[in-house]
N, C-alpha and C positions, 0 to 999 in steps of 0.2 A: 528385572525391568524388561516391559517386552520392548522388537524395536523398533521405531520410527523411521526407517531412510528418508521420507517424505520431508519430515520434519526438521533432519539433518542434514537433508539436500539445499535446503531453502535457507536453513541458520549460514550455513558453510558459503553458500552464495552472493545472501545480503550481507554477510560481514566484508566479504571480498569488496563489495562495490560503496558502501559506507566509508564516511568519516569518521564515524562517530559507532565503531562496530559495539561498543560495550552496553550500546542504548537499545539495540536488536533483542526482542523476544518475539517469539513465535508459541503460539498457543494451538494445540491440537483437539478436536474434536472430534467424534467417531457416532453417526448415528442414523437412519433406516437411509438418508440422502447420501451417505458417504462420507467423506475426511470435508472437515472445514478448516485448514488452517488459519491463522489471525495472525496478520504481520503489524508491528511497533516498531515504528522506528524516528530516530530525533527529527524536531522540527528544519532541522536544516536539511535533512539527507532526502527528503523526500522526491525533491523536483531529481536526484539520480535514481531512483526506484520507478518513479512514474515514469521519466523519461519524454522525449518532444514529441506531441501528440500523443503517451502513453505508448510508446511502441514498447519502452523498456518492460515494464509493465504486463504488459500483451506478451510478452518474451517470456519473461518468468510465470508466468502462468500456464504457458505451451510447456517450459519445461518440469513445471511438478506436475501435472497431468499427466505427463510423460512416466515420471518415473511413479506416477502414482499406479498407470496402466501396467508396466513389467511387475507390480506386486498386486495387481488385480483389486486394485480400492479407487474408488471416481474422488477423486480430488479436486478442491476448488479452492481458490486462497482471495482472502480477504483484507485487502490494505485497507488499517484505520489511517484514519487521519490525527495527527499529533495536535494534544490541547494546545491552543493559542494558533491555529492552524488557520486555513482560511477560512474566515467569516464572512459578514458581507464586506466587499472591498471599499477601501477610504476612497478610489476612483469613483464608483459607481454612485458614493453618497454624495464627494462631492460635486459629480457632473449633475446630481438631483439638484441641490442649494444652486449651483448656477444657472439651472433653467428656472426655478424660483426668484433669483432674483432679476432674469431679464422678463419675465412677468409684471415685474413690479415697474416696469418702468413707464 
């Protein structure tokens, strides 16, 4: 099995900061652009990953680039976003229906 540190750095990390560390996969890819990881993580852990204003986010990414540079591979990670995640917001449809219905009046 060859090794991942990258891959390891980032599992080791998002479990530390998760609720929910058993819902954590990371998925690695290697191709002419360099490592892509793919981070999974539960629908509830996300706003701790992303962080306020993504600073968290923006952090974790400094550091696998980091540790992707001491093993000489350009690393980039990629947080999905978790099924039933945000969609369009119930706010935004219904601030829509309420300028419709003062249309109507």
């Amino acid at each position: 099995m060859a090794k991942e540190p990258d891959k390891d750095f980032l599992e080791y990390l998002i479990k530390a900061l998760v609720d929910h560390p058993t819902d954590v996969t990371v998925d690695r890819k290697v191709d002419e652009m360099g490592v892509l990881l793919t981070l999974k993580v539960h629908a509830e852990d996300m706003g701790q990953i992303v962080g306020k204003g993504g600073t968290t986010a923006r952090a974790i990414r400094s550091l696998v680039r980091i540790v992707g540079l001491k093993n000489h591979a350009r690393v980039n990670l990629k947080i999905e976003e978790p099924e039933g995640g945000r969609g369009p917001s119930r706010r935004e449809s219904s601030r829509e229906q309420g300028d419709l219905d003062n249309l109507n009046l």
